[in-house]
C-alpha positions in Angstrom: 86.6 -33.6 224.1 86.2 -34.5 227.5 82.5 -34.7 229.4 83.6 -31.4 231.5 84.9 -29.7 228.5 81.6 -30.1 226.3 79.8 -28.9 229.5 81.7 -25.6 230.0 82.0 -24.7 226.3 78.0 -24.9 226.1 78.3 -23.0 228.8 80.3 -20.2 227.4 78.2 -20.2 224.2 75.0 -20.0 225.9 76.3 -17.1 228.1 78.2 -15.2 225.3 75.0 -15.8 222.5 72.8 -14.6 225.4 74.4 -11.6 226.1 73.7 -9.9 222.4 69.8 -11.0 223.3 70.0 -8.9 226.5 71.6 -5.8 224.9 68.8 -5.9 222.5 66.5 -5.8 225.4 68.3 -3.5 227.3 68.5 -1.0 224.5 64.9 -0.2 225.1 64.9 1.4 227.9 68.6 2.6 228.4 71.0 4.3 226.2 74.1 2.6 224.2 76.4 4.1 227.1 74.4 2.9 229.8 74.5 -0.5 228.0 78.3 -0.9 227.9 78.7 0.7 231.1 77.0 -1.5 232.9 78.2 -4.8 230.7 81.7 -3.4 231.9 80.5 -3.1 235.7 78.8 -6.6 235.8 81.8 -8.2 234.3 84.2 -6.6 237.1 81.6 -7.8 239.9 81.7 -10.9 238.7 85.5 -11.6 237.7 86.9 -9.6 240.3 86.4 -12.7 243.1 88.4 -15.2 240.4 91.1 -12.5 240.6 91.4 -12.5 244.2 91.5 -16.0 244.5 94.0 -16.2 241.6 96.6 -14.1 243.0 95.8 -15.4 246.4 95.3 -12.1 247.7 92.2 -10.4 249.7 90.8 -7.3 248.9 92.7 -5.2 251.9 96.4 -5.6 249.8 95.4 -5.7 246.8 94.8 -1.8 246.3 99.0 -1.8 246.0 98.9 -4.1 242.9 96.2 -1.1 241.5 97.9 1.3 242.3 102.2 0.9 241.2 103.6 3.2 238.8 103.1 2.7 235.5 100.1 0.8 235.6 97.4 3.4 235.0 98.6 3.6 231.3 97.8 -0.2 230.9 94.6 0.2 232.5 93.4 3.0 230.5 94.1 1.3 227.5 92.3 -1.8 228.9 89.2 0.2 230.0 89.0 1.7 226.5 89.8 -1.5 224.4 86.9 -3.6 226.2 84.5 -0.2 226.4 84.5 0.8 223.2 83.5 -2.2 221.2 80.9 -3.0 223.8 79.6 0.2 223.0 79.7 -0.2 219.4 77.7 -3.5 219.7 75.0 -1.1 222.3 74.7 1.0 219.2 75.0 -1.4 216.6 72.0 -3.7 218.2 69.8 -0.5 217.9 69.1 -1.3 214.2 70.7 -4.9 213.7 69.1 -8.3 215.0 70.8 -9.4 217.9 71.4 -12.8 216.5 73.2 -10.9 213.7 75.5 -8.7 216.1 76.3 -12.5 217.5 77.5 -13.9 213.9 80.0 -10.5 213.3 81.3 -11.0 216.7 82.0 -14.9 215.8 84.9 -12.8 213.7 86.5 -12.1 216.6 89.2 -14.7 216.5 89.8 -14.2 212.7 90.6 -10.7 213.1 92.7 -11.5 216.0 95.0 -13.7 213.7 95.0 -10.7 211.2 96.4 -9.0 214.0 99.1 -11.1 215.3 100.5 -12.0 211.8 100.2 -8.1 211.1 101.6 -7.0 214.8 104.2 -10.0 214.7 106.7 -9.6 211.9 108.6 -12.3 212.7 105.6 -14.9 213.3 105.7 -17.2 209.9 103.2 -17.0 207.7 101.9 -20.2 206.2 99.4 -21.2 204.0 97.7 -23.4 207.0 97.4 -20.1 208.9 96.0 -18.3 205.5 93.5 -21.1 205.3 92.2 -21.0 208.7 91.6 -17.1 208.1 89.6 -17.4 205.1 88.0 -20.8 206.2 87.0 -18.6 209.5 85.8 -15.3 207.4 83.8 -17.6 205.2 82.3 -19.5 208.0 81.0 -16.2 209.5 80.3 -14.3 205.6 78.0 -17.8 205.4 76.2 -17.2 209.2 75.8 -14.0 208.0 73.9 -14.6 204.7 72.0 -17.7 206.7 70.7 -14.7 208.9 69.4 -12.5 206.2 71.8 -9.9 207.2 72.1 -9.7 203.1 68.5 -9.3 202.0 69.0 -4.6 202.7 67.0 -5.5 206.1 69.4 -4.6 208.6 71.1 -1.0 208.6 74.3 -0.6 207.6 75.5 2.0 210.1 75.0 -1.0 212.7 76.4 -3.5 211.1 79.5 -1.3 210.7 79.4 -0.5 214.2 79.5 -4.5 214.9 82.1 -5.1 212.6 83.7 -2.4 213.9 83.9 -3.7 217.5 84.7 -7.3 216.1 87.7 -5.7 214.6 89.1 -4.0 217.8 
């Protein structure tokens, strides 16, 4: 890995571990919806600029691309995909360590794979690709137990509300 590489990536896990931290913080003054809501504005504000310059496009033609037929569908189902586990993890943070919320959503790419080989009937399925998937759920089962997410502390209604939004 590459100087550049090591520098984003420890940039993307400080951002990402930081975010459960700022829930947690947030969840004391606002509600769950308020929570994700915003999460979900912020993230627009701040990706819509890399789509823009992506496409090449400014912001005076690019309420066409919005706006064709068929597309609504596609972003109704991305709206609620990316809202509703954030709003799971609001909840969820209300009675489970935020450092804990972080570990479940480390599950993230395991389900994923569960996912593909589940939605993709004719992606092979190897033993390599079983291994990775029970080599990633132990990796997290372990975080998880390092945590003391184990010991009865945290409350099971927000752990299954993380899990939950891990697995969508």
């Amino acid at each position: 890995m590459n100087r550049r590489a090591l520098v984003l990536l420890t940039i993307t896990a400080m951002s990402w571990g930081a975010s459960f931290a700022l829930i947690k913080f947030a969840l004391a003054e606002l509600e769950p919806s308020v929570v994700m809501a915003a999460r979900c504005v912020i993230g627009i504000l701040v990706l819509w600029p890399f789509v823009l310059v992506q496409r090449g496009r400014t912001a005076a033609n690019v309420e066409h691309d919005v706006s064709r037929p068929g597309d609504h569908g596609a972003l109704l189902l991305n709206g609620v995909m990316t809202g509703v586990p954030f709003f799971l993890v609001a909840w969820g943070v209300q009675s489970v360590d935020s450092g804990i919320a972080g570990v479940i959503n480390a599950s993230v790419p395991v389900w994923a794979a569960l996912l593909a080989i589940r939605l993709d009937p004719g992606a092979p399925v190897t033993r390599r690709t079983l291994a990775g998937v029970g080599v990633g759920f132990t990796g997290v089962f372990m975080l998880f137990a390092l945590r003391g997410a184990l010991d009865g502390r945290a409350a099971v209604h927000g752990l299954a509300a993380c899990c939950a939004a891990a697995c969508i």
